[in-house]
C-alpha positions as CSV (number, residue, x, y, z in Angstrom):
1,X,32.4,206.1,122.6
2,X,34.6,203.6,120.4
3,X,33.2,201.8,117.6
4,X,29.2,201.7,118.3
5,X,27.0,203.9,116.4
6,X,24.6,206.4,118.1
7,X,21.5,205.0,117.9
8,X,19.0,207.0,115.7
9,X,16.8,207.7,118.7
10,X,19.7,209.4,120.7
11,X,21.3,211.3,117.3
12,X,21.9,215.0,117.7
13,X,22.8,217.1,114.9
14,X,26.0,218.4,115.3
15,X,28.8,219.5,113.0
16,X,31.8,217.4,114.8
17,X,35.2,218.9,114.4
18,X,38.1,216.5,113.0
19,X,39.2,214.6,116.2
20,X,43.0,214.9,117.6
21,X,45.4,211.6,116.2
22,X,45.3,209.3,118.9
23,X,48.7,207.6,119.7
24,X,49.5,204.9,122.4
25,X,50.6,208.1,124.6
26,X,47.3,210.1,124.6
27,X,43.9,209.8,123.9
28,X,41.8,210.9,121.3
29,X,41.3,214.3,123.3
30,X,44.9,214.6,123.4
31,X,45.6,213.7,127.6
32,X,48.5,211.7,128.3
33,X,47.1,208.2,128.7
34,X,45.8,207.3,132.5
35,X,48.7,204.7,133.7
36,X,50.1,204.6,130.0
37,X,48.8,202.2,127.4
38,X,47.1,198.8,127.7
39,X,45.7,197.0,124.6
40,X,42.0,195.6,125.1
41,X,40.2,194.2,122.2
42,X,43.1,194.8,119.7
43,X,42.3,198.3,120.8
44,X,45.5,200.5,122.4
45,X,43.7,201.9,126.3
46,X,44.8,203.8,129.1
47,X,45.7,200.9,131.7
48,X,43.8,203.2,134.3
49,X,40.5,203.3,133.4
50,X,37.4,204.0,135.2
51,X,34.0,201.7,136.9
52,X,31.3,203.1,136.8
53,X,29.4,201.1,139.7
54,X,29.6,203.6,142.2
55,X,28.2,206.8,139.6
56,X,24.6,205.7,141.4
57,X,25.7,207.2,144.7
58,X,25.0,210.4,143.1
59,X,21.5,209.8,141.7
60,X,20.1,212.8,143.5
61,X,23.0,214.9,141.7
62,X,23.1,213.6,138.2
63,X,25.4,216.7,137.1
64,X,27.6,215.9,139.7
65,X,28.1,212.2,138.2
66,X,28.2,214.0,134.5
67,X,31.4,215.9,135.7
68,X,33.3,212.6,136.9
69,X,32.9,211.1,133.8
70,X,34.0,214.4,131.9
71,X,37.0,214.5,134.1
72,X,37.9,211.2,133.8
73,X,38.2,212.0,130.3
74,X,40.4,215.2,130.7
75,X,42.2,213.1,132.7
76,X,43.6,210.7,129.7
77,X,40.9,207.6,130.7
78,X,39.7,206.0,127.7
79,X,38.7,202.8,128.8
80,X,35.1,202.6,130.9
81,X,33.3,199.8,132.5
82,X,29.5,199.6,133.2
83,X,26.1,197.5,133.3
84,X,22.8,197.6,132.8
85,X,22.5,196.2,136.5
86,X,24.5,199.4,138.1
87,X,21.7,201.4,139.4
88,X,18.9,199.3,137.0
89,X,20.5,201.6,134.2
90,X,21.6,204.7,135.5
91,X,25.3,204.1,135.1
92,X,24.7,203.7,131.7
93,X,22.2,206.7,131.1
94,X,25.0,208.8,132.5
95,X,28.1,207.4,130.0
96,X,25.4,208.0,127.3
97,X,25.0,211.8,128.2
98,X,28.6,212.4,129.1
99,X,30.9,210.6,126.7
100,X,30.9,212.2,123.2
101,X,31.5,210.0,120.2
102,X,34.9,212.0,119.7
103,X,36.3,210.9,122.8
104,X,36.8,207.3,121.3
105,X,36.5,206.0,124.8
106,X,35.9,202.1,125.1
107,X,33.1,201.2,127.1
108,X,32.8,197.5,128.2
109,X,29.3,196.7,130.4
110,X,28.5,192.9,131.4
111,X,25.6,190.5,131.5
112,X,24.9,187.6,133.8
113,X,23.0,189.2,136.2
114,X,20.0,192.0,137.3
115,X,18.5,194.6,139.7
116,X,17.1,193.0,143.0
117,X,16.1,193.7,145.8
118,X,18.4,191.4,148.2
119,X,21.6,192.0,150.1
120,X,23.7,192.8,147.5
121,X,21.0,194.4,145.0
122,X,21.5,191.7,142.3
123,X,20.4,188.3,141.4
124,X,21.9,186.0,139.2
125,X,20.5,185.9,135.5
126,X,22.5,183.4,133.9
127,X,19.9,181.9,131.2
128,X,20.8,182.3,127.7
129,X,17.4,184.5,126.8
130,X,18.3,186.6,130.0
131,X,22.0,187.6,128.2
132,X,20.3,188.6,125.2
133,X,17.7,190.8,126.9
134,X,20.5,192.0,129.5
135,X,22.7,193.0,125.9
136,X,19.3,194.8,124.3
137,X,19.1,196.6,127.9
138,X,22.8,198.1,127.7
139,X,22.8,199.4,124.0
140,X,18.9,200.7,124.9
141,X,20.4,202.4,128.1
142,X,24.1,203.6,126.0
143,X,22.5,204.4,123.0
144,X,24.3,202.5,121.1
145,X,24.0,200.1,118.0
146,X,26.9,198.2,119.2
147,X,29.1,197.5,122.7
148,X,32.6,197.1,122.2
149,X,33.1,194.4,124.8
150,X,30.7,192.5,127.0
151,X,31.6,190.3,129.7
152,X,29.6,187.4,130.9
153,X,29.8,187.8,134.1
154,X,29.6,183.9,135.5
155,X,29.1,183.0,139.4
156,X,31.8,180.0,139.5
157,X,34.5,181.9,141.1
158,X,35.2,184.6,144.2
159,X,33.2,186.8,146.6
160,X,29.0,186.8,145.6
161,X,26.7,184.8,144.4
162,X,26.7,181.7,143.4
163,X,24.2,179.8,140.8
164,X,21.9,177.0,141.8
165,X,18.3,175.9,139.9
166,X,18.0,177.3,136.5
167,X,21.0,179.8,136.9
168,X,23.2,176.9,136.6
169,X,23.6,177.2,133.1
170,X,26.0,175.1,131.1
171,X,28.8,177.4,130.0
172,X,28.6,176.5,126.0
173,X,24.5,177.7,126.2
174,X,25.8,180.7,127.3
175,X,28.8,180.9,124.8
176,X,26.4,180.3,122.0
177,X,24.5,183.3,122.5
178,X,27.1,185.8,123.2
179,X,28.7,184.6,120.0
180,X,25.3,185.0,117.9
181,X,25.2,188.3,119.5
182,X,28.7,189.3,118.4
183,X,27.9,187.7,115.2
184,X,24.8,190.1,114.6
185,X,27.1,193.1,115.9
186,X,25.8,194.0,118.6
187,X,28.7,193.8,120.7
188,X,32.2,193.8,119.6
189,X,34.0,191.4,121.3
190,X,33.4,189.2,124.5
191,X,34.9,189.1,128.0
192,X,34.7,186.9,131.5
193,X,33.9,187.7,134.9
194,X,33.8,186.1,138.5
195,X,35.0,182.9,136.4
196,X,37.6,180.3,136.8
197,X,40.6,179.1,135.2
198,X,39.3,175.8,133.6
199,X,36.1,178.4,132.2
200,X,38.5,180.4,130.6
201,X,40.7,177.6,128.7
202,X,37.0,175.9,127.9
203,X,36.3,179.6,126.3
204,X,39.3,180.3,124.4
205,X,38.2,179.5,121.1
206,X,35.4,182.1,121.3
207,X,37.7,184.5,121.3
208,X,37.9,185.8,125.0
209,X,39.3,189.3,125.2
210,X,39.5,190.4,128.7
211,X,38.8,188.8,131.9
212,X,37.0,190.2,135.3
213,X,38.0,189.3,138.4
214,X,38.5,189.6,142.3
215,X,42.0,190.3,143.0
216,X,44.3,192.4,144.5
217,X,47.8,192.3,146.5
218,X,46.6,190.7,149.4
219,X,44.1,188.4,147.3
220,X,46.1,186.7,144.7
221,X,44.8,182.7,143.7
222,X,44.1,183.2,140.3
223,X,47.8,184.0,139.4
224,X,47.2,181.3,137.2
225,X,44.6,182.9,135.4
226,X,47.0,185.5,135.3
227,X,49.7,184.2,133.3
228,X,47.3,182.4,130.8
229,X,45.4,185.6,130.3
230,X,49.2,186.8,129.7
231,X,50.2,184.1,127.5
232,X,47.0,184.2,125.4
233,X,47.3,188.0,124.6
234,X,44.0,188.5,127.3
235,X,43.3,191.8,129.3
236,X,43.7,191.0,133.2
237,X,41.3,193.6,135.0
238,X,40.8,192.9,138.4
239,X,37.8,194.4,140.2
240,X,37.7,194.8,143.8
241,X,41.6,195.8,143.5
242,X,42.0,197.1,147.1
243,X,40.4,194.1,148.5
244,X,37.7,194.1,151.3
245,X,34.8,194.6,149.3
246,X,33.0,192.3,151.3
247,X,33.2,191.9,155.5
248,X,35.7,189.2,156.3
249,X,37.9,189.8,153.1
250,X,41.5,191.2,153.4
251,X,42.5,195.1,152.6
252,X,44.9,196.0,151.3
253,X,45.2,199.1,152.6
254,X,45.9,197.9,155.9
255,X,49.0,196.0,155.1
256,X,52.0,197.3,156.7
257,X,54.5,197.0,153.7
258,X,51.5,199.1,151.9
259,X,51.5,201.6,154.2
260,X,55.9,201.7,154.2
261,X,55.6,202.1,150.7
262,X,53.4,205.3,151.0
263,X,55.2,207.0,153.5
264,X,58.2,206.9,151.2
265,X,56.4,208.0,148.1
266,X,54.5,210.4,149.5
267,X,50.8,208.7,148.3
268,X,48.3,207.0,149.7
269,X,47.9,203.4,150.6
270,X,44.9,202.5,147.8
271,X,47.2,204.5,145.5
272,X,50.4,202.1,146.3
273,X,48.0,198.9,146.3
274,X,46.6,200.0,142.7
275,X,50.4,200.6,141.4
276,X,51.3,197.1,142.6
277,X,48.7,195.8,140.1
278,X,50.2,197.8,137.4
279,X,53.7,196.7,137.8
280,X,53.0,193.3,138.9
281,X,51.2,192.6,135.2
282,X,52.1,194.4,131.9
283,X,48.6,193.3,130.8
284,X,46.4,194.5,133.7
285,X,44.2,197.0,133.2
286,X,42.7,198.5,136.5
287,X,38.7,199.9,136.7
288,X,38.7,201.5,139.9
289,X,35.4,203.2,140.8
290,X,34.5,206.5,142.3
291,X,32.2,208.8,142.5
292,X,34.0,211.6,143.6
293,X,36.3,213.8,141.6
294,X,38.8,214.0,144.1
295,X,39.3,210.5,144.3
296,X,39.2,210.1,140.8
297,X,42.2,212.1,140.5
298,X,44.2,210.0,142.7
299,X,43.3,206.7,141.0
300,X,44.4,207.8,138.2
301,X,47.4,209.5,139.7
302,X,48.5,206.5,141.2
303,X,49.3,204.9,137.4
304,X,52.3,207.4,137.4
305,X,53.9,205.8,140.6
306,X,56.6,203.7,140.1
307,X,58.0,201.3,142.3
308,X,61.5,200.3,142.5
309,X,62.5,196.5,143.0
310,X,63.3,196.6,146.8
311,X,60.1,198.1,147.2
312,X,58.3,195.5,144.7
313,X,59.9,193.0,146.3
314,X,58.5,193.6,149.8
315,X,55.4,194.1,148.4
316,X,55.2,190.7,146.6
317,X,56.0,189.4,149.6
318,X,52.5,190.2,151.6
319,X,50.8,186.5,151.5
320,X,47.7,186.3,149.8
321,X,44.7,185.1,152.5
322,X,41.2,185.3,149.6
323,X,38.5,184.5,151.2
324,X,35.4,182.7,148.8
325,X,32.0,184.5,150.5
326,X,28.8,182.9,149.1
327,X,25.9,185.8,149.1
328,X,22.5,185.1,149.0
């Protein structure tokens, strides 16, 4: 992993050889960058990396999850994104046992939330004391002495839940203690999620490095957010990038200029939909989730697409119909 230190606990003796020179065109294993390079937290990334929510699917076949992450890795991503609150740590458990320090892969993981047992599997833990447990949770389930980035995940903005009684925390509460915590080092830097534009500009002065959330081509309100996170040297990584994550929310896959598109290029709709992100952003950097090694092979195939401007243009042209779903 990048920049945190094994934590005694998890140390193996080993005699590591010297690692390959990393360059913005491959990784520190040498691959090709997924998608090519990004920069997140002043660090150079492949712009496809990989989410780890969906590495829970395969509880009951832990090696199979090990060898996603590996192949990720062979397959030039550098750049992963977890929480505690995937699988009440098992995401986590499984970056720690798969990703060696010499792969200098970034991992980012989030607070703002934990396991339940309700529709979604989460409830909201906004309260300052929750962060801080929720950031000794990750580096106790990664193994590390320090994240790189953690994103405080809010509830002010997009599909999911929303915060009411003592989850509505005022933001600077919460800023406070994710700037103590990056004070103390035990994360890096600090990132937003499920937030809104006026969030972000009353964040900027804590150094925001990367923000998380809901979009895709055919759900598109925070272009906003987009061009500050441009302006203000931010990462843009939207989750939920193929839309309809939630019933009643747009796909993208469906659209009909997304299916043109792959006819002509010989790929799959997801894979034209994740493209579009790429070329529609220089600073996005996608986290598209899998569990399977298949599919993970076509995400990150799909950052070598390139679209021409007739077919960007048609594509740009698919109206944006978000949906805000409140879950309970």
């Amino acid at each position: 992993m990048a920049s945190p230190t094994p934590s005694p606990a998890d140390a193996t003796p080993t005699t590591p050889s010297a690692p390959a020179p990393v360059s913005a065109a491959t990784t520190a294993c040498g691959a090709p960058r997924a998608g090519g390079a990004g920069q997140l937290a002043g660090r150079t990334v492949s712009r496809v990396g990989f989410g780890a929510m969906q590495l829970p699917r395969l509880a009951d076949d832990q090696d199979a999850a090990l060898r996603v992450l590996r192949r990720a890795v062979e397959l030039g991503v550098d750049h992963i994104d977890t929480a505690h609150f995937y699988g009440n740590g098992l995401s986590n458990d499984l970056i720690r046992r798969a990703i060696r320090p010499g792969d200098d892969v970034l991992v980012v993981s989030k607070v703002g939330a934990t396991p339940d047992d309700g529709p979604v599997h989460l409830r909201l833990a906004q309260r300052p004391e929750e962060l801080r447990a929720a950031v000794e949770d990750n580096l106790a389930g990664l193994g590390v002495e320090q994240i790189p980035v953690v994103n405080l995940r809010r509830a002010d903005h997009g599909p999911g839940l929303r915060a009411e009684g003592d989850q509505d925390v005022d933001l600077d509460d919460q800023l406070a203690v994710m700037t103590a915590l990056r004070d103390e080092g035990k994360i890096g830097a600090i990132g937003l999620s499920s937030t809104t534009i006026d969030v972000l500009r009353r964040s900027l002065a804590a150094g925001i490095v990367c923000v998380q959330n809901a979009y895709s081509i055919v759900s598109r309100d925070d272009e906003d957010m987009v061009e500050l996170c441009r302006a203000e040297g931010i990462a843009w990584v939207p989750y939920f990038p193929l839309g309809g994550a939630f019933p009643g929310l747009p796909k993208a896959t469906g659209e009909d200029a997304v299916l043109a598109a792959a006819g002509q290029l010989d790929a799959s709709p997801a894979q034209i939909a994740l493209a579009w992100l790429l070329h529609h952003a220089p600073h996005t950097l996608l986290i598209p989730g899998t569990a399977d090694i298949d599919h993970l092979a076509a995400n990150v195939a799909a950052g070598a697409i390139r679209l021409d401007a007739a077919t960007l243009a048609t594509l740009d042209a698919i109206p944006s119909r978000t949906g805000d779903i409140e879950i309970r």
